[in-house]
N, CA, C and O atoms as CSV, one atom per row, in Angstrom:
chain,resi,resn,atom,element,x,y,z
A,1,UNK,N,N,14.762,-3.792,-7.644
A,1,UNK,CA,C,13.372,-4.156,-7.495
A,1,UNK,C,C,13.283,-5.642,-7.159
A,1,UNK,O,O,14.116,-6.407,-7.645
A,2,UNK,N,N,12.110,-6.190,-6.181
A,2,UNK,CA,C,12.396,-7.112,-5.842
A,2,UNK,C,C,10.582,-7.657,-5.611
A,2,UNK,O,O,9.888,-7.127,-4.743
A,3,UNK,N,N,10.110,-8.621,-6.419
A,3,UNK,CA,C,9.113,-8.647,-6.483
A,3,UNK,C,C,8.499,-9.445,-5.352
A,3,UNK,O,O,9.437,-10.104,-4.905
A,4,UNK,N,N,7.587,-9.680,-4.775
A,4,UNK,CA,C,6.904,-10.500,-3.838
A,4,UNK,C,C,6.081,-11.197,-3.939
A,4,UNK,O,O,6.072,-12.318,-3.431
A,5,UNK,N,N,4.671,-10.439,-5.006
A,5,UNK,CA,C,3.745,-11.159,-5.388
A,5,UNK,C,C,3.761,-10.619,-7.007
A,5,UNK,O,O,4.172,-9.521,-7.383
A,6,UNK,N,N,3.098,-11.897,-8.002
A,6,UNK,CA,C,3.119,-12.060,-9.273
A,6,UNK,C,C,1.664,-12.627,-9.302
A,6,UNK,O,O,1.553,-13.835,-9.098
A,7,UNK,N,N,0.448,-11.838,-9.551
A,7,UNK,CA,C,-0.690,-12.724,-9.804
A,7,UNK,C,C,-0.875,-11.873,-11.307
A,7,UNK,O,O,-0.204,-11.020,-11.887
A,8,UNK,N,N,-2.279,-12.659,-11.623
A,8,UNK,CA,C,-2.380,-12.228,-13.373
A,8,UNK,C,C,-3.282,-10.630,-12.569
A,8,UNK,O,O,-2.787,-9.601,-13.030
A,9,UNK,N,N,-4.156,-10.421,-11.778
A,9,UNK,CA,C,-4.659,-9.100,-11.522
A,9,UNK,C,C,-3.714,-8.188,-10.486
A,9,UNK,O,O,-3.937,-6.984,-10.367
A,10,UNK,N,N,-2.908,-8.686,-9.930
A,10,UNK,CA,C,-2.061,-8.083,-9.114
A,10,UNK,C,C,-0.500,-8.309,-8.559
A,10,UNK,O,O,-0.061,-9.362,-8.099
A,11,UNK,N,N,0.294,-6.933,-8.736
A,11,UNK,CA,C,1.609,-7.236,-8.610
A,11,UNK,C,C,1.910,-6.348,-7.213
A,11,UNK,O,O,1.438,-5.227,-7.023
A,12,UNK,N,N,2.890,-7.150,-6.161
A,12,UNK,CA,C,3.339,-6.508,-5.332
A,12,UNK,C,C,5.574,-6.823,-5.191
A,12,UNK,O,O,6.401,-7.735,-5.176
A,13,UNK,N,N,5.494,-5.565,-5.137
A,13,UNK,CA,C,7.228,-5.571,-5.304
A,13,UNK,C,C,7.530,-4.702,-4.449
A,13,UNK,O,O,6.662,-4.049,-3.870
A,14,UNK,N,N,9.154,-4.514,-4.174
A,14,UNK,CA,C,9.943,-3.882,-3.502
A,14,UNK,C,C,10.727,-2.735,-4.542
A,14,UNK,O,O,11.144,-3.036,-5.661
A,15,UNK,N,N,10.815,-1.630,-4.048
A,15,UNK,CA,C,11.480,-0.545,-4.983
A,15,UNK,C,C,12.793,-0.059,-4.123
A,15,UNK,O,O,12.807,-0.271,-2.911
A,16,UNK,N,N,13.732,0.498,-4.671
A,16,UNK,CA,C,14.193,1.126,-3.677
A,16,UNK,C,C,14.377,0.304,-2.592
A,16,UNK,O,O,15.149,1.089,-2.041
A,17,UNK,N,N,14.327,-0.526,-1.893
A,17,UNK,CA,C,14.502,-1.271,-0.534
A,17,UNK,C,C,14.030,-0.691,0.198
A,17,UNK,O,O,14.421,-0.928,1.341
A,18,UNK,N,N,13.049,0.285,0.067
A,18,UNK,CA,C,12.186,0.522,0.753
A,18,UNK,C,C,10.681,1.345,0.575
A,18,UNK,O,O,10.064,2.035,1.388
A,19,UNK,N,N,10.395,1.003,-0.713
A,19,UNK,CA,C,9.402,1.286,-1.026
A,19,UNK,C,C,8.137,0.232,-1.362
A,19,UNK,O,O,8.275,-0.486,-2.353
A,20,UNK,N,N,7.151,0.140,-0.723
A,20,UNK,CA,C,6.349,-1.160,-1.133
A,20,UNK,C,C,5.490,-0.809,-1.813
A,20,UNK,O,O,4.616,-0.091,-1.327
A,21,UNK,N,N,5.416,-1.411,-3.935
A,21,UNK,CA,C,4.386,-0.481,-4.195
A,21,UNK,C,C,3.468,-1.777,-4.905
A,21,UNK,O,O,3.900,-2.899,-5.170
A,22,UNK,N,N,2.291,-1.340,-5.090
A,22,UNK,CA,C,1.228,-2.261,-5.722
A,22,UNK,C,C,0.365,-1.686,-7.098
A,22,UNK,O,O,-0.205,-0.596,-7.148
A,23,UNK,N,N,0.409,-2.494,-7.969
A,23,UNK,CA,C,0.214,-2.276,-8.730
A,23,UNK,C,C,-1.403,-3.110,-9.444
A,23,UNK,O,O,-1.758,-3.807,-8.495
A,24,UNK,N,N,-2.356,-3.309,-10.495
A,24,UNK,CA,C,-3.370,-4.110,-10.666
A,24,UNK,C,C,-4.061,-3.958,-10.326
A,24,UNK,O,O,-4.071,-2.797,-9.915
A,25,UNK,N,N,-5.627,-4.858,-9.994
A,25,UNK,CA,C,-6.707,-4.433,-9.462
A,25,UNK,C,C,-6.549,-4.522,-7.858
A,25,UNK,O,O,-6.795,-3.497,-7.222
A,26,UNK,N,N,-6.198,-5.557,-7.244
A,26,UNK,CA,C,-5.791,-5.292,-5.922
A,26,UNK,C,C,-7.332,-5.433,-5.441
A,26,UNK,O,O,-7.996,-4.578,-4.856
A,27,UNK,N,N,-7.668,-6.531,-5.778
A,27,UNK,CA,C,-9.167,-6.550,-5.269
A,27,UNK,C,C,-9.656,-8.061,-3.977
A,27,UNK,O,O,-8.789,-8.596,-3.286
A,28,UNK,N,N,-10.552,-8.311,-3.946
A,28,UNK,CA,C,-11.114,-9.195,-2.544
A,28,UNK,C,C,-10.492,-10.248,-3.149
A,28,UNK,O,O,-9.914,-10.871,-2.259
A,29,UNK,N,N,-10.266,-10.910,-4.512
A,29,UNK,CA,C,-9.366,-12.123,-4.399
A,29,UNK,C,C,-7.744,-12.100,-4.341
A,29,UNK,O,O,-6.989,-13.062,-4.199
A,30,UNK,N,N,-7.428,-10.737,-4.488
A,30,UNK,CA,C,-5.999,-10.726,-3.803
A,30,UNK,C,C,-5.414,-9.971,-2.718
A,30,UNK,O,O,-4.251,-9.767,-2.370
A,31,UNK,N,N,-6.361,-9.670,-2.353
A,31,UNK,CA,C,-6.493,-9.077,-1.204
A,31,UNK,C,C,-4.928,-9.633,0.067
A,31,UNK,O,O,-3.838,-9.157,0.382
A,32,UNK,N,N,-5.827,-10.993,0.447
A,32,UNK,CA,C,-5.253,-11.410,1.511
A,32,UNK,C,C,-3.416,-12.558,0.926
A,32,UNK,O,O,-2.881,-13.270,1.777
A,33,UNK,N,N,-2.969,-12.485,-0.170
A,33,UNK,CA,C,-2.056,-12.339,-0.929
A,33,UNK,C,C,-1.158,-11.173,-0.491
A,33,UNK,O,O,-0.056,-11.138,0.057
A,34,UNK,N,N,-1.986,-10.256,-0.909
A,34,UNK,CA,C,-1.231,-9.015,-0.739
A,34,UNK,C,C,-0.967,-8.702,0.964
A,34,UNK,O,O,0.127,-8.265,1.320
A,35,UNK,N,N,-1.822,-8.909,1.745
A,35,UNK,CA,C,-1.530,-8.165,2.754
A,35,UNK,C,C,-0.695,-8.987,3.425
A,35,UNK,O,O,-0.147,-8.568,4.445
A,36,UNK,N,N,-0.352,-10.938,2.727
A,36,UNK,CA,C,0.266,-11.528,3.767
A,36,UNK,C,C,1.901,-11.423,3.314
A,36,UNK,O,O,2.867,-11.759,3.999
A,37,UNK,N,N,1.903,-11.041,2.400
A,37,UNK,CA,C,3.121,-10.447,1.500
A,37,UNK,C,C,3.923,-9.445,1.843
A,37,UNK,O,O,5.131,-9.386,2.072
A,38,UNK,N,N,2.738,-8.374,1.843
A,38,UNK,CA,C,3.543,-7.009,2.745
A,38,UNK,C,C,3.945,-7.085,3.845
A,38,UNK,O,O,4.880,-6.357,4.179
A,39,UNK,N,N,3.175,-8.292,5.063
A,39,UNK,CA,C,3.408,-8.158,6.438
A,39,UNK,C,C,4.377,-9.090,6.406
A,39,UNK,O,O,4.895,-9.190,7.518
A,40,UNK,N,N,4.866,-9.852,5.566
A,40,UNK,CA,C,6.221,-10.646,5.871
A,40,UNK,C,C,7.509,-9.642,5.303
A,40,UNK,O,O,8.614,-9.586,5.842
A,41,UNK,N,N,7.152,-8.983,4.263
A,41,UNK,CA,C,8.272,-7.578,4.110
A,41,UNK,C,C,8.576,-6.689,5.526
A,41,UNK,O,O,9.670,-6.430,6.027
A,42,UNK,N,N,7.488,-6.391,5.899
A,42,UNK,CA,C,7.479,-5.652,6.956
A,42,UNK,C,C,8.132,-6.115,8.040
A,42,UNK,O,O,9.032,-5.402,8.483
A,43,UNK,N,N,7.885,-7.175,8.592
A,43,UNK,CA,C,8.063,-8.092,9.551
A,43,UNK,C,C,10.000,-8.414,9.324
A,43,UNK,O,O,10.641,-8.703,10.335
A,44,UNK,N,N,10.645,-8.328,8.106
A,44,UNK,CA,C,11.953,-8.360,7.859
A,44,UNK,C,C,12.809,-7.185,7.922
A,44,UNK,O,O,13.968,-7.094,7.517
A,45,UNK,N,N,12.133,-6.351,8.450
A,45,UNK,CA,C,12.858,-4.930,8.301
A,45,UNK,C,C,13.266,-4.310,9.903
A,45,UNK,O,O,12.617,-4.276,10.948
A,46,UNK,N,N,14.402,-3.932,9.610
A,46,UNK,CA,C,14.946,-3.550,10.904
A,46,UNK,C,C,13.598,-2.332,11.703
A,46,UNK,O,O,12.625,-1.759,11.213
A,47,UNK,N,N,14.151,-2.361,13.018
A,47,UNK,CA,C,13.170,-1.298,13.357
A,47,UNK,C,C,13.595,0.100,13.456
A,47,UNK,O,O,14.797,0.326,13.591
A,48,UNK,N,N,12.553,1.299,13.393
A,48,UNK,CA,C,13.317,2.772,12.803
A,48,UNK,C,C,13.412,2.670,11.597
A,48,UNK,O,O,13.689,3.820,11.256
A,49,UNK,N,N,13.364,2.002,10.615
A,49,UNK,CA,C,13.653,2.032,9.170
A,49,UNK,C,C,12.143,2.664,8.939
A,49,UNK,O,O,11.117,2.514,9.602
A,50,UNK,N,N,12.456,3.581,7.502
A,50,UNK,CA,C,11.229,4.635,7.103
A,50,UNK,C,C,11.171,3.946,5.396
A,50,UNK,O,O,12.070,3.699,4.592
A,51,UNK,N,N,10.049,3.834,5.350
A,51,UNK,CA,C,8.981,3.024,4.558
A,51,UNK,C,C,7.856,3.908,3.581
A,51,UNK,O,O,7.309,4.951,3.939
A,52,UNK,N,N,7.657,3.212,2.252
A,52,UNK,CA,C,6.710,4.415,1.665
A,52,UNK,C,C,5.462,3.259,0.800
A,52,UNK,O,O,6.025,2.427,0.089
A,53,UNK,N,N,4.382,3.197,0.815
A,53,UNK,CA,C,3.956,2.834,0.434
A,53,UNK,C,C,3.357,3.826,-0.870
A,53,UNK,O,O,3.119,5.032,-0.943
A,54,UNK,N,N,3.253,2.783,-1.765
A,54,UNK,CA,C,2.926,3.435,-3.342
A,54,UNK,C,C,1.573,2.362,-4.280
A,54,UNK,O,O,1.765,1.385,-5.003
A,55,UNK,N,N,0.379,2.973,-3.929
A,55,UNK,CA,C,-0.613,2.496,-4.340
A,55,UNK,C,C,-1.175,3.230,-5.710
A,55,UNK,O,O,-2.353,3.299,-6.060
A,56,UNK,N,N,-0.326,3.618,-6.210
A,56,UNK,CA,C,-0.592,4.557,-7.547
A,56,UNK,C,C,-1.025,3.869,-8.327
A,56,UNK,O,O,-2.003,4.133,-9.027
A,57,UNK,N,N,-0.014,2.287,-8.364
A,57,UNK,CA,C,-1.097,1.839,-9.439
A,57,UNK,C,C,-2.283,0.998,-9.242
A,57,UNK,O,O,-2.441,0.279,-10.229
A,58,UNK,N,N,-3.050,0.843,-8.468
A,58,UNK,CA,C,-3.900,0.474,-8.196
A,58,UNK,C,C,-5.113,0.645,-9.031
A,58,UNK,O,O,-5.847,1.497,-8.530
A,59,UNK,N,N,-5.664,0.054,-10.312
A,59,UNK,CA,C,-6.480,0.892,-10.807
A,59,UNK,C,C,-8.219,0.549,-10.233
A,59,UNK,O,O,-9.186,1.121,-10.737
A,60,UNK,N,N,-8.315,-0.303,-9.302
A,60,UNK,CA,C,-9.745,0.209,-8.605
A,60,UNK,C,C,-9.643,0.323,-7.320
A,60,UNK,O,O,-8.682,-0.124,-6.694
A,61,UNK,N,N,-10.687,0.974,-6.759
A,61,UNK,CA,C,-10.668,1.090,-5.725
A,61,UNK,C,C,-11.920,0.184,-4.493
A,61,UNK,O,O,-13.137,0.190,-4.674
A,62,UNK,N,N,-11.479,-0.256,-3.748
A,62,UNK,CA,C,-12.234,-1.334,-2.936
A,62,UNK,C,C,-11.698,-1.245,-1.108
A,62,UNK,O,O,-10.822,-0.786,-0.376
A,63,UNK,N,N,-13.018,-2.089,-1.104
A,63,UNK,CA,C,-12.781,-2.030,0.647
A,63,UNK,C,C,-11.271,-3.131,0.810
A,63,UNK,O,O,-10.373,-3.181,1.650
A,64,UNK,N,N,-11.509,-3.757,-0.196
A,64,UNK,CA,C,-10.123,-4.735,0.112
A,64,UNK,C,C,-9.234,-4.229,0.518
A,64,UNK,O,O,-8.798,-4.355,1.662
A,65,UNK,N,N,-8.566,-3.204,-0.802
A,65,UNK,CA,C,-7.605,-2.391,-1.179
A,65,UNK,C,C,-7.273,-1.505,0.936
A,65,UNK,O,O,-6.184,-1.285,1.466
A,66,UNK,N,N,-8.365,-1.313,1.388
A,66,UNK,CA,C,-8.962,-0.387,2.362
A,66,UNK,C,C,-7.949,-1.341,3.449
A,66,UNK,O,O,-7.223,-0.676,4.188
A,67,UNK,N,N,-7.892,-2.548,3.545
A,67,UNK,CA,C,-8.019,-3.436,4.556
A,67,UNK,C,C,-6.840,-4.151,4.439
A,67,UNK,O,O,-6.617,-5.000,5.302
A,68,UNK,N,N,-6.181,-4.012,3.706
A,68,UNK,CA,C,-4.648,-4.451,3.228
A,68,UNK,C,C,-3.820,-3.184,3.796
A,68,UNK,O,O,-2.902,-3.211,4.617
A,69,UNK,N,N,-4.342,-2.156,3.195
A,69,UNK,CA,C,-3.470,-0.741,3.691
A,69,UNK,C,C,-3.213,-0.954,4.825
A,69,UNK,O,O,-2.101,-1.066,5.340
A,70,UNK,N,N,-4.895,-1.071,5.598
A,70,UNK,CA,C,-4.715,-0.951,7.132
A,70,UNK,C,C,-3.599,-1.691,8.028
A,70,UNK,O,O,-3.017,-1.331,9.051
A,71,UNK,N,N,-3.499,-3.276,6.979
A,71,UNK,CA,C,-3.193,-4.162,7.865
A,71,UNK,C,C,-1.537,-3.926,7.776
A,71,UNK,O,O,-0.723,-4.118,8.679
A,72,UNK,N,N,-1.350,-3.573,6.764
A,72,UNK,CA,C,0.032,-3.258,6.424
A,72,UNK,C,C,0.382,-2.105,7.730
A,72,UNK,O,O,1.233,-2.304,8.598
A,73,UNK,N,N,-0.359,-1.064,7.642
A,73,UNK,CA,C,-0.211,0.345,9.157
A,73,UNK,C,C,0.241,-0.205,10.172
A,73,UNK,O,O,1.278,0.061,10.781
A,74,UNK,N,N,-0.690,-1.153,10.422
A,74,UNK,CA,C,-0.867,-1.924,11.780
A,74,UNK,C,C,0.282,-2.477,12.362
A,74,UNK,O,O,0.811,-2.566,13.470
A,75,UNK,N,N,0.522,-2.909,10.871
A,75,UNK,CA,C,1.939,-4.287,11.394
A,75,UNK,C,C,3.406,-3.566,11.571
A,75,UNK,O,O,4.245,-3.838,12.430
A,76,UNK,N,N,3.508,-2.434,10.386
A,76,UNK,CA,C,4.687,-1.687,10.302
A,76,UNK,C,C,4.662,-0.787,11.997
A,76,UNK,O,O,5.734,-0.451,12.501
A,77,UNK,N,N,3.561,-0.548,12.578
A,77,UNK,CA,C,3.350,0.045,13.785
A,77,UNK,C,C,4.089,-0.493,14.697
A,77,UNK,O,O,5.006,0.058,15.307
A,78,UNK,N,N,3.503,-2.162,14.871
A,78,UNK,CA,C,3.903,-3.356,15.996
A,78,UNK,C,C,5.384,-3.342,15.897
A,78,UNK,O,O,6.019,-3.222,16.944
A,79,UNK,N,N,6.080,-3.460,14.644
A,79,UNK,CA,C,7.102,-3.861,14.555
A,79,UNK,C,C,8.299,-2.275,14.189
A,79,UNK,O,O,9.328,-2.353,13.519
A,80,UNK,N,N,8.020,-1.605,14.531
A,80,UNK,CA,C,8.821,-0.151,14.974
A,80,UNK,C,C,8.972,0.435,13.483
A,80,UNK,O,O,9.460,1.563,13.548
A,81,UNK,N,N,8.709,0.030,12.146
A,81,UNK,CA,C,8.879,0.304,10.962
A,81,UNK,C,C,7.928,1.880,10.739
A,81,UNK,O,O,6.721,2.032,10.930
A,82,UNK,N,N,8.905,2.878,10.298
A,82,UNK,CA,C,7.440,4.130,10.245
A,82,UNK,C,C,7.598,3.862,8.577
A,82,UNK,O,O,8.492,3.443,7.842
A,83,UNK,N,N,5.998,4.420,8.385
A,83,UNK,CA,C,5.710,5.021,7.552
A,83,UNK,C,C,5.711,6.337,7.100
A,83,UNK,O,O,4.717,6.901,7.557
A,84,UNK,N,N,6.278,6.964,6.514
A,84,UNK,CA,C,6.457,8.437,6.041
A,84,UNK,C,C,5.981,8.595,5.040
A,84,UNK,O,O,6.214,9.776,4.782
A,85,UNK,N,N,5.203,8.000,3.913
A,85,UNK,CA,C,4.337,8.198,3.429
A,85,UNK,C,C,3.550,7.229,2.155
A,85,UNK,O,O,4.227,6.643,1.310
A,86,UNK,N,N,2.219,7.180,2.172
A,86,UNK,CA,C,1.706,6.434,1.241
A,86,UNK,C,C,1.147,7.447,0.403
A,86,UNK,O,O,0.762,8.551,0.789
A,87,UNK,N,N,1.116,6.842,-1.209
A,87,UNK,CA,C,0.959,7.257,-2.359
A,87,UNK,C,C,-0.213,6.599,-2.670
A,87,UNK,O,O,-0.250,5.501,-2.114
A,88,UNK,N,N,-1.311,6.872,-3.429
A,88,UNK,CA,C,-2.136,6.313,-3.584
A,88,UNK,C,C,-2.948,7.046,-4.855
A,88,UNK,O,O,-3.185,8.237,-5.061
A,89,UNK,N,N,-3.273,5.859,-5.611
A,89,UNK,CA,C,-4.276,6.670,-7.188
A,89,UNK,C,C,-5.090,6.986,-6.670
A,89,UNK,O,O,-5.295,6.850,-5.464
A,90,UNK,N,N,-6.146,7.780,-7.923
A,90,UNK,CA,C,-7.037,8.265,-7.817
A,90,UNK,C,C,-8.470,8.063,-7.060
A,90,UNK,O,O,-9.135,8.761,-6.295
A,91,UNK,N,N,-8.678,6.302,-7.851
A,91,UNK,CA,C,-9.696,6.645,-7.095
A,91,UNK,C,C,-9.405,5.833,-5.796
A,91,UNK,O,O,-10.468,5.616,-5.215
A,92,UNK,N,N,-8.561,5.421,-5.282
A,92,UNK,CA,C,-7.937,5.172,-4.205
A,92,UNK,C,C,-8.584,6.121,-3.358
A,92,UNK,O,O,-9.639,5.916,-2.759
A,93,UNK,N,N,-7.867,7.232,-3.333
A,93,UNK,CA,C,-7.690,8.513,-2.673
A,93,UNK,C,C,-9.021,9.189,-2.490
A,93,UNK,O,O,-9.310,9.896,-1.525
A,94,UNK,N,N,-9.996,8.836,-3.758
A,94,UNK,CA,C,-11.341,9.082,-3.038
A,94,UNK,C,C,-11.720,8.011,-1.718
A,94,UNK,O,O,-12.249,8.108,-0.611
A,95,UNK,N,N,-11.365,7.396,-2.205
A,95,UNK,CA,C,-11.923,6.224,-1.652
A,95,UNK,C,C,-11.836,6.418,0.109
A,95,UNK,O,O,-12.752,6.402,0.931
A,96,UNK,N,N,-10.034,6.643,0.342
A,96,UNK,CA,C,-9.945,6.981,1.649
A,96,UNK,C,C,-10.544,8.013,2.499
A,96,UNK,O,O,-10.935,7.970,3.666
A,97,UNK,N,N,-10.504,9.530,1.091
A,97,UNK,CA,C,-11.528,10.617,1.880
A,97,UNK,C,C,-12.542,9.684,2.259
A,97,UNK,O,O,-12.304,9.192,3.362
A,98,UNK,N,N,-13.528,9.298,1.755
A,98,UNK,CA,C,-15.178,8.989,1.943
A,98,UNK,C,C,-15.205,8.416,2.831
A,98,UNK,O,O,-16.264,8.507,3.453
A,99,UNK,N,N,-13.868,7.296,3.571
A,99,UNK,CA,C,-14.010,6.470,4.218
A,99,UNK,C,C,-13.269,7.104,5.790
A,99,UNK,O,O,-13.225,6.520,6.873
A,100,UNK,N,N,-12.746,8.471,5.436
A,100,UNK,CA,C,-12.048,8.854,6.417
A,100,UNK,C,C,-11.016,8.745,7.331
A,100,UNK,O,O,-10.688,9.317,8.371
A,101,UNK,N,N,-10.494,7.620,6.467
A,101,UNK,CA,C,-9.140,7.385,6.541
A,101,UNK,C,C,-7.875,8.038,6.175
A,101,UNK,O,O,-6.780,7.480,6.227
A,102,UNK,N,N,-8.139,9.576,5.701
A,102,UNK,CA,C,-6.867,10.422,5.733
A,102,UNK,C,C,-6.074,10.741,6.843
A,102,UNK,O,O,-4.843,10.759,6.851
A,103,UNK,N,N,-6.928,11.029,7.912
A,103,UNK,CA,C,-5.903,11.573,9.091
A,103,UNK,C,C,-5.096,10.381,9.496
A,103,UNK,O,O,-4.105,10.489,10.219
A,104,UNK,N,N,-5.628,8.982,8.914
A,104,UNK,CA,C,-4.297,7.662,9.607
A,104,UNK,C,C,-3.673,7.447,8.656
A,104,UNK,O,O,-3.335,6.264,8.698
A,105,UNK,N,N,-3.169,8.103,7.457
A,105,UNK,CA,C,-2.258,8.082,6.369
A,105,UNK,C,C,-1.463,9.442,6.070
A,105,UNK,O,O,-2.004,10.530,5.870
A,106,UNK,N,N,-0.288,9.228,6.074
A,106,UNK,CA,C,0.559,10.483,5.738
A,106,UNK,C,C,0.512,10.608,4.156
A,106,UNK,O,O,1.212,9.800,3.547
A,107,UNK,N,N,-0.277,11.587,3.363
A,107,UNK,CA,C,-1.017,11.646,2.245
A,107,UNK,C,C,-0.311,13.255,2.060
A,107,UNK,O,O,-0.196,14.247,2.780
A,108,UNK,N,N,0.070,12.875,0.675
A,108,UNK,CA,C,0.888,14.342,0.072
A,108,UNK,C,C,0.006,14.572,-1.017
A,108,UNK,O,O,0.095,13.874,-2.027
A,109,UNK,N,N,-0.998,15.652,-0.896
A,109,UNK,CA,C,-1.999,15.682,-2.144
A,109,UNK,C,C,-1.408,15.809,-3.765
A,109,UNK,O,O,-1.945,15.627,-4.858
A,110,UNK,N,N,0.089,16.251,-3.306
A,110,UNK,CA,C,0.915,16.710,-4.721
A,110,UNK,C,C,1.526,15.125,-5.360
A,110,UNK,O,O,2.097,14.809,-6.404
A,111,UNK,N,N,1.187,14.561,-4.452
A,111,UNK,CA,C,2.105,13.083,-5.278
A,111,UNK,C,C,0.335,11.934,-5.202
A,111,UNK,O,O,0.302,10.704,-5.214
A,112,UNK,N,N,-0.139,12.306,-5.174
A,112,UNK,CA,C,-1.754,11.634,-5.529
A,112,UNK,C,C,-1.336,11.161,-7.026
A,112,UNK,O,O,-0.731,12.024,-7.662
A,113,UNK,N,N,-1.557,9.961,-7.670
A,113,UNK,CA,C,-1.519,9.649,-9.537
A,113,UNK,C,C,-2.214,10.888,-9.859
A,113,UNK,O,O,-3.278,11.341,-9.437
A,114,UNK,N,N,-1.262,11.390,-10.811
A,114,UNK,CA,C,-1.897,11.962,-11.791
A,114,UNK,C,C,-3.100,11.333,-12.853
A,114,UNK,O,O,-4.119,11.932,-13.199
A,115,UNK,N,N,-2.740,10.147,-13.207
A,115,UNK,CA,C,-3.641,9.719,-13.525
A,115,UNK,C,C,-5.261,9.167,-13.170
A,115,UNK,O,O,-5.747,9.238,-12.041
A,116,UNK,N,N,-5.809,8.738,-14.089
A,116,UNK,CA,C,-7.340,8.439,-13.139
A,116,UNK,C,C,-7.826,6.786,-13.693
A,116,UNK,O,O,-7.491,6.374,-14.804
A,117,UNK,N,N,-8.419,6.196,-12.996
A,117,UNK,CA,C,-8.404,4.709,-13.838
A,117,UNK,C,C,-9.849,4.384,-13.818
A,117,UNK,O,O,-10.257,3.349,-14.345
């Protein structure tokens, strides 16, 4: 495990060497922390390498949260990195239905948190 970001509301680390997962509130003041964090992970990774994002622990859900994901998609896109799949809590996962952002996330309804925050 290899951590990246350490704030008091939000943690972002490396699992696996290739898992990027986030943990905390993950909200509009760490927002852009987080997403400049992930895109320098991203940005270090060979290209063809398969990637999983893990937003399980995330315990709220926000447009931030919304806009970090994206930017993270975006960048792993530019730079040949796939994604094979993001994990995401509860109310995360509402969050993306409502917003209709499932069909641009590879979303396994069986690995959704069990939990709810």
């Amino acid at each position: 495990m290899s951590v990246l970001l350490e704030r008091d509301d939000a943690r972002l680390e490396v699992c696996d060497a290739r898992i990027l997962k986030v943990d905390g509130e993950a909200d509009f003041d760490s927002a852009a922390s987080l997403a400049a964090k992930g895109r320098e992970w991203l940005q270090s990774l060979p290209r063809d390498v398969e990637v999983e994002f893990d937003l399980t622990g995330v315990s709220c859900a926000s447009s931030a949260v919304l806009s970090v994901l994206l930017e993270w998609l975006r960048c792993a896109q530019s730079h040949g990195v796939h994604i094979v799949h993001v994990a995401l809590s509860h109310p995360l996962a509402r969050l993306t239905a409502m917003a209709g952002l499932d069909p641009l996330l590879p979303i396994d309804e069986t690995r959704v948190a069990s939990h709810t925050s």
